[in-house]
N, C-alpha and C positions, 0 to 999 in steps of 0.2 A: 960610474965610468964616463970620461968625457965623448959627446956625441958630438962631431962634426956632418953634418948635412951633404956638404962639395964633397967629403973626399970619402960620402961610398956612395955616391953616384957614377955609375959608367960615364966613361971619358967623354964615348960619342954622344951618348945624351945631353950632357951638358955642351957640346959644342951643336945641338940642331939646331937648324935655323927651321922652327914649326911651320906649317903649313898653313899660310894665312889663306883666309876663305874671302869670298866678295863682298859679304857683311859685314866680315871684319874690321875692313878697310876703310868702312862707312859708319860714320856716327851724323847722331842730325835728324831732319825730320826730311822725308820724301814723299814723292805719288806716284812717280814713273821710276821703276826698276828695272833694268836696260844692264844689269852688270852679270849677272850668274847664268844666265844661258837656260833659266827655266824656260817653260810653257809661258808665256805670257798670257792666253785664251784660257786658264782653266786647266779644271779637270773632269772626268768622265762621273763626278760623281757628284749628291747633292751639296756637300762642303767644299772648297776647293784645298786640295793640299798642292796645288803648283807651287810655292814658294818653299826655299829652306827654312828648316828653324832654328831659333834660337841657338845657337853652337854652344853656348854656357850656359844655357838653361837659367836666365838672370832672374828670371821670376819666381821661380821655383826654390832657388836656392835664398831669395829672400825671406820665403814660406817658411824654410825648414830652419832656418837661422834663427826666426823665433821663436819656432818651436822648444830646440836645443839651448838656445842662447851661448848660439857660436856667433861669428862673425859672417857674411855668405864665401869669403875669398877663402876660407875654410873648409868650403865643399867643395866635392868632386861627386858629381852625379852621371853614371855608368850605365851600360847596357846590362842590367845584375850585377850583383856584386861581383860576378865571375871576373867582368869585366878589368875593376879595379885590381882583383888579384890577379891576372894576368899585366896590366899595367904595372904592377909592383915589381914583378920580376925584370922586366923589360929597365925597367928604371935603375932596378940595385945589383940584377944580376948577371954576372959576366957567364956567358955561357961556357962551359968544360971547366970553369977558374972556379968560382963561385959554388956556395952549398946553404939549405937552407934547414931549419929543423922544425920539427912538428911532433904532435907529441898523440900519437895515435890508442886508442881509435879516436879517431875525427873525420872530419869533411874530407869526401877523397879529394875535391877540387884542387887541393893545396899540392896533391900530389901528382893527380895529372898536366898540372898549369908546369911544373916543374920539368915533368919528362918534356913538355913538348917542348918549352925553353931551353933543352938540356943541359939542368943545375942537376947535382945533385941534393941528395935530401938524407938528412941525419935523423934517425928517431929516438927518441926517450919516451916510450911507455909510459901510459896513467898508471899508477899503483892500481892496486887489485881493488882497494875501494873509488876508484876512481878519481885520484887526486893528482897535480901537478907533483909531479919528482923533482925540484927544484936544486937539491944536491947536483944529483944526473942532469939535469939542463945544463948546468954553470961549466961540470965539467966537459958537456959534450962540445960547446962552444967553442969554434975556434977562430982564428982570422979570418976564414974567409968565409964565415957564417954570416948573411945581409939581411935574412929576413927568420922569424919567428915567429910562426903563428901559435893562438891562442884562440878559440872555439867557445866560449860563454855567454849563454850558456850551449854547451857539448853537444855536439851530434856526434854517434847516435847515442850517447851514455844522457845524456838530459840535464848534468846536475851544471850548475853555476862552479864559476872557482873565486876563491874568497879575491876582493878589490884588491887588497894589499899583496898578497903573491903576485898579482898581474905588475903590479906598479915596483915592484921587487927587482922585475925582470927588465923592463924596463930601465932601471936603475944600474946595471952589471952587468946588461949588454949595451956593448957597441953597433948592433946596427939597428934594423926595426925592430918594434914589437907588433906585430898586424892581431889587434883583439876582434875575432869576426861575432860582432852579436846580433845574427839575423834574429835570433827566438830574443832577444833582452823586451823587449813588449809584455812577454809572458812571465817576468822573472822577478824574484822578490829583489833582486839587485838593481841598482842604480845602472845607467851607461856611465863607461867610462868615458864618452864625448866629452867632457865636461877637462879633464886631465890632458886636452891636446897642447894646452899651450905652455902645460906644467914638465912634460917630458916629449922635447922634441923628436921623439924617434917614436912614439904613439900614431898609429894608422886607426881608427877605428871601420869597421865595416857594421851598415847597416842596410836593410831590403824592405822592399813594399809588397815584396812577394809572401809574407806571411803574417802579419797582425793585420796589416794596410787591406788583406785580400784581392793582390794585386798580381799573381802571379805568371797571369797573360801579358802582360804590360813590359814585364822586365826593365824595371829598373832600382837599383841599388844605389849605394849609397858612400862616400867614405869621408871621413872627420879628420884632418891634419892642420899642422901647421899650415900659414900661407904659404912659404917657399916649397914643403912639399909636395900643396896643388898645385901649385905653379906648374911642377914637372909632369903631374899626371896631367895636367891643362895643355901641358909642351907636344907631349907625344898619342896624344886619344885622337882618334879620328875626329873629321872637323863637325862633323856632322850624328852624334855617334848617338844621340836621343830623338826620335820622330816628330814631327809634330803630333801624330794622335795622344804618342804619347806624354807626352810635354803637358797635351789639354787635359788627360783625364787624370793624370799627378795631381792637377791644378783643384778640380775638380775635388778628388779627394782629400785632400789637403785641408779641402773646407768646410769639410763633414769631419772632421777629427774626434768630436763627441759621439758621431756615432763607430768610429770604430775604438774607442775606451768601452761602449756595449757590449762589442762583438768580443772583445778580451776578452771581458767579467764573465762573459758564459761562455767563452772555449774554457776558462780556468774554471769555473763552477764545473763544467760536464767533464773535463781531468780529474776532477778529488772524485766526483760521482763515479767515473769508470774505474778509478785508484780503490774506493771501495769496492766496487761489486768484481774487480777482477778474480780475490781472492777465492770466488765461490767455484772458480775452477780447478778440480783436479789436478789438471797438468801445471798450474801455475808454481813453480816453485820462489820466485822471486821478482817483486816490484822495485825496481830503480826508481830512489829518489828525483823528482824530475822538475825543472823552472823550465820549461819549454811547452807547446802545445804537440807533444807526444810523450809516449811513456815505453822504455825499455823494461820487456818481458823477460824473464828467462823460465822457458819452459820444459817441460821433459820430451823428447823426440821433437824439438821446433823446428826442426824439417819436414815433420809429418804433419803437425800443425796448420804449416805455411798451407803445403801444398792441398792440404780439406776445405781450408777456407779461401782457395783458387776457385776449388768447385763450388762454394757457394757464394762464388763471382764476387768475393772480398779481398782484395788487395791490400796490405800490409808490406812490412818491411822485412826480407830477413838475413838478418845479422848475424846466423850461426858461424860465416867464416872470417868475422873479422876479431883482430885483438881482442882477449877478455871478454868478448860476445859471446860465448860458446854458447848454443840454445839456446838465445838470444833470439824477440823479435822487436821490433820497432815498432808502434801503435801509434797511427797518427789521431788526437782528436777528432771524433766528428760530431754531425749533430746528435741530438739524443737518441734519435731514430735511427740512424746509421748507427750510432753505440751500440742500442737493444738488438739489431741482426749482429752485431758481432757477438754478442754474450749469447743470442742462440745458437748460432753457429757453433761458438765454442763447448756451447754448453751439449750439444749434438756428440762429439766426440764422448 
């Protein structure tokens, strides 16, 4: 299907004139900053954060450009990925006009960013083993469908969807394809980063919030075409990455060997816990998973949840979402946190 860029972009978007900031405006080398109205004296603390940062985050997005081997005008670097999917909507979607589709269970985000936008939102169901409906996606699409997300690998179902369906979709829709792969770190799949400049309607989403061990920091990630960052570049607050956090991205960025470690043994202590689940009674069923958690279905995993409340273990539970039913959500932990969960459970 052919994909024009301009004409499913909101009108007013593409007519903003963005909000140029005081750095902006300034290229060059300086010593006296006299233009943004900061603290000139400091700040109350041993570092000074008086000054704004970086508004593109240029450094950063150098980082990760080699990482991926994209381009840096290719990123858009966000308050979390939430950020960017709320950016998305703002960009493609006309509010009461507009509808998107998602294909649940997945990430609620997709759906609350929606309400608050007021799009509507279309759904097409995982088949019962968890797979893309791709018949039912094609035909649920309609004109005023702008955005489609895609969850791989899945929350809260864990499993990956095969490259070629994602890129399928992209091919026979006309608007976006948004592939959200916060957990791809943990996955025997490839990112599809790599596919942004081969189907311009490809959003990719990625986060530092969970292989990075970053999830105080908040910041996410998105992979597009240039003219697509542009737009998220166009309408994102001027300001919208902190300096702390700008430095400890930096930071990590440059330990990357050690977080390929921290992978290797959340995926080691996954197949470990993927064994020993079985030795629980109530376990009736392990979800295949390329993520660092693993969907349970258990017998009464309402009663489950709420025993291992008492034994001050937090889990996920998933008993009322789509194809969930008894369903809980088990995030990775370390080995020692695993062993109290298998007492715990094994207590019941």
């Amino acid at each position: 299907m052919n994909f024009n860029l301009e004409n499913l972009v909101r009108e007013n978007i593409k007519r903003l004139t963005p909000y140029s900031s005081a750095r902006k405006e300034f290229s060059g080398a300086a010593q006296i900053f006299l233009d943004a109205n900061e603290n000139s004296f400091g700040s109350p603390l041993e570092r000074n954060y008086n000054r704004y940062p970086d508004s593109l985050q240029s450094e950063i997005k150098v980082r990760i450009a080699e990482l991926n081997s994209v381009n840096s005008s290719e990123i858009f670097v966000g308050n979390g990925s939430d950020e960017a999917i709320d950016l998305l909507f703002r960009i493609f979607c006309e509010p009461k006009k507009d509808n998107i589709l998602i294909c649940p269970p997945t990430y609620g985000m997709y759906e609350v960013s929606a309400e608050i936008n007021d799009v509507a939102i279309k759904r097409v169901n995982l088949t019962e083993d968890f797979r893309l409906d791709l018949p039912a996606i094609e035909k649920t699409i309609d004109e005023q469908t702008k955005l489609l997300f895609v969850c791989s690998p899945n929350n809260p179902t864990g499993n990956s969807f095969p490259r070629a369906e994602i890129l399928k979709l992209a091919e026979i829709f006309g608007g976006i394809v948004v592939v959200d792969e916060a957990y791809i770190h943990f996955s025997r799949e490839k990112s599809l980063a790599s596919e942004i400049n081969n189907f311009n309607n490809l959003v990719v989403l990625q986060t530092f919030s969970k292989a990075w061990g970053l999830a105080g920091v908040r910041v996410g990630l998105a992979f597009a075409n240039e003219k697509t960052i542009a737009f998220f570049n166009r309408i994102k607050p001027p300001y919208n990455i902190s300096q702390p956090a700008q430095e400890m991205i930096l930071r990590a960025l440059k330990n990357s060997a050690t977080v390929e470690r921290m992978i290797a043994r959340i995926v080691s202590e996954r197949e470990k816990l993927i064994e020993k689940l079985p030795e629980i009674h109530r376990v009736e069923k392990i979800h295949s998973t390329d993520a660092n958690f693993v969907l349970v279905k258990m017998t009464e995993a309402e009663k489950v949840y709420r025993a291992l409340l008492d034994e001050k273990i937090v889990v996920r539970n998933r008993n009322n979402v789509e194809l969930c039913v008894d369903c809980l959500r088990i995030t990775v932990g370390t080995p020692e946190e695993n062993e109290s969960l298998m007492r715990a459970l094994k207590k019941l």
